[in-house]
N, C-alpha and C positions, 0 to 999 in steps of 0.2 A: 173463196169468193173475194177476197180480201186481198190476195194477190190480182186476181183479174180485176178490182175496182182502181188498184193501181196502175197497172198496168193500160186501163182506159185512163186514167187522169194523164198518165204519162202521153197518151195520142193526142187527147186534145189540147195538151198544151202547146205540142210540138206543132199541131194545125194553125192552134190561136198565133203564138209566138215567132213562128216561119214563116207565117202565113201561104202556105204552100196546099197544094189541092189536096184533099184527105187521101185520096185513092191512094198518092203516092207515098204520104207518111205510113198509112195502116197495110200496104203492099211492104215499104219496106219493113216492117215493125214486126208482121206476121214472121219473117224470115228472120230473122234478128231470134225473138221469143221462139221459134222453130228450135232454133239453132242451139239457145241455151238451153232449152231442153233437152235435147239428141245428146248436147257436153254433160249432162248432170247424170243423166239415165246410162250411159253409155250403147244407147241406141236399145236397150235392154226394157222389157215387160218390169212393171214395178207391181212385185205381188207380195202377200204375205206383210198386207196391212193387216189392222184392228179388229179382229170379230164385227165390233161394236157399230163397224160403219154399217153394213146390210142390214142386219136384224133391225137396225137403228130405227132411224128419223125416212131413211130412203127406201127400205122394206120393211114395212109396221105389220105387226101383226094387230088383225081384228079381232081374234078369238076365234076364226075358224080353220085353227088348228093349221095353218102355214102364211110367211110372211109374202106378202102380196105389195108389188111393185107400188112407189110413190110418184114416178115419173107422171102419170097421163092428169094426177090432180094438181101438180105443181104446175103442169103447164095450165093450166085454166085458171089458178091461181095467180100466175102473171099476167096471161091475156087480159083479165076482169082487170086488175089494176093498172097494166098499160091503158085498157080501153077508158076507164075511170078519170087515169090523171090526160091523157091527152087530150078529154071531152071538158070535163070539167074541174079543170086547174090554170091558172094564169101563165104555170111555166109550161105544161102540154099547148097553147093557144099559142106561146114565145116561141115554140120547137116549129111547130107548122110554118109561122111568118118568118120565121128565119131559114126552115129548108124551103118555102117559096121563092122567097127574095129577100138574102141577105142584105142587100145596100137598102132597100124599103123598108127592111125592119130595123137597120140602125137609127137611120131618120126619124123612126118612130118611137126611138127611144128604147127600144130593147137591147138588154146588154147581150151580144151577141157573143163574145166571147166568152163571158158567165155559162151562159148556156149552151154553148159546143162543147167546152169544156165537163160539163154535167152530165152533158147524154150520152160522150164518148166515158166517162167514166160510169155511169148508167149499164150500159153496154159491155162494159168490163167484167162486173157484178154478176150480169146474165149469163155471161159466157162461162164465169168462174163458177155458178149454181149447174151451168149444166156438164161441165165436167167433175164438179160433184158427185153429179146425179149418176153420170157414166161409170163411176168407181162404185159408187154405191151400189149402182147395178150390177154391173159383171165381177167387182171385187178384186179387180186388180184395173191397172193404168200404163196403158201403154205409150211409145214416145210419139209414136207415128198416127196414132188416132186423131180425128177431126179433120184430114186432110183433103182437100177438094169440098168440103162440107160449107164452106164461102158459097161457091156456085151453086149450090142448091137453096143454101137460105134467099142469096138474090132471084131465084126463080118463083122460088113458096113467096117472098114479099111483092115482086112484081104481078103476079099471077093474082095476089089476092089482092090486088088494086093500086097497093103504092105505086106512086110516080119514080120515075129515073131522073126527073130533074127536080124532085122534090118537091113539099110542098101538100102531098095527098096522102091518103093510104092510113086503114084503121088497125087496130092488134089483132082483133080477131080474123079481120081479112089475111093478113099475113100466116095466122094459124089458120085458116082454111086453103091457103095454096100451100101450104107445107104439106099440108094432108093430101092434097092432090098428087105431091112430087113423090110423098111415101108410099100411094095407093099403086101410082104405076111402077113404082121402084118395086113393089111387092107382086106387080101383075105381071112385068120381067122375069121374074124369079119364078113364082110360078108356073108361067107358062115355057119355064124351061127356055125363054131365047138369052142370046148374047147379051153378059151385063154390061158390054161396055155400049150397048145402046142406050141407055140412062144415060150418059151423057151428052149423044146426040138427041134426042130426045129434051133434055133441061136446056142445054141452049137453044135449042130450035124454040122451047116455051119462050125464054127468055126474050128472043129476036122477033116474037111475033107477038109478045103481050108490052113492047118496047112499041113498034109501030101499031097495033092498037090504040097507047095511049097517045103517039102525036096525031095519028089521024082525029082521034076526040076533040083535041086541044085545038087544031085547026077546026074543025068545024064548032066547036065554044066561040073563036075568034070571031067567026065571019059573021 
């Protein structure tokens, strides 16, 4: 997690300091950390960690006699504190008027840099707990795992309300379109069709919960 909180301090300074559109530092950044990765692992499954990690903190045993997955309470333990500080904390209130409208929120006095800088390392943190979580689970880490895993979070965020031009959208909404994007990813599988229709499928959500939200916005306007 510690690497990933770096590694997000490292994006938003590059956003703050460049000033350049985040898509393009965190697209080229993904590729970069891609890449150091692929060099260190040599493209190779990293097995034959710790005991200590499964049994651990990420498969607890409760005393019924076998260790049972920590994944589905971690996330509800984030959602609840995402939802928490974004509702009711002064730098969740900063986050909103700044993915709103940046130039409105300098004017207003909010340090906008402080706080891009925060969330992308925020973000870093999250990313490094869930590839945690993914060792913890399966017990080994592989180089090429999480990939394409982008387009499906911006579908689970879009879907469960966030804006594309920023500015909206709660924690648990975005854990409720994740769950939508798992449920059909799972209804896929089941039913036996092509998986590479999950991907037609998440952009097609994506394209249509994208013009859902500026038809809204136009009619807010009028």
């Amino acid at each position: 997690m510690r690497c990933g909180g770096v590694l997000g301090l490292a994006n938003g300074a590059m956003i703050v300091g460049f000033r350049l559109h985040p898509f393009i530092i965190t697209l080229g950044t993904m590729s970069v950390y891609r890449g150091i990765t692929l060099l260190l692992t040599k493209g190779q499954t990293v097995s034959g960690l710790p005991g200590a990690i499964q049994p651990g903190f990420f498969k607890a045993d409760f005393g019924l006699g076998a260790a049972h997955p920590m994944n589905t309470l971690i996330m509800v333990l984030v959602a609840v504190l995402g939802w928490f500080v974004l509702r009711y904390t002064v730098f969740g209130r900063r986050v909103f008027a700044v993915g709103g409208n940046e130039t409105a929120a300098k004017y207003a006095g909010v340090p906008v840099g402080r706080v891009l800088i925060l969330v992308y390392t925020l973000m870093g943190v999250a990313a490094g707990l869930a590839g945690a979580m993914a060792v913890g689970y399966f017990g080994a880490a592989t180089s090429g795992a999480g990939q394409a895993y982008e387009l499906r979070v911006i579908a689970g965020a879009v879907i469960g309300g966030a804006s594309l031009t920023g500015g909206r959208g709660t924690a648990f909404g975005a854990v409720l379109g994740t769950i939508v994007i798992e449920l059909i990813n799972n209804a896929i599988t089941i039913l036996e069709i092509d998986t590479n229709y999950l991907y037609v499928v998440t952009g097609g959500a994506i394209i249509l919960a994208a013009v859902i939200d500026r038809l809204k916005q136009g009619l807010q306007a009028r």
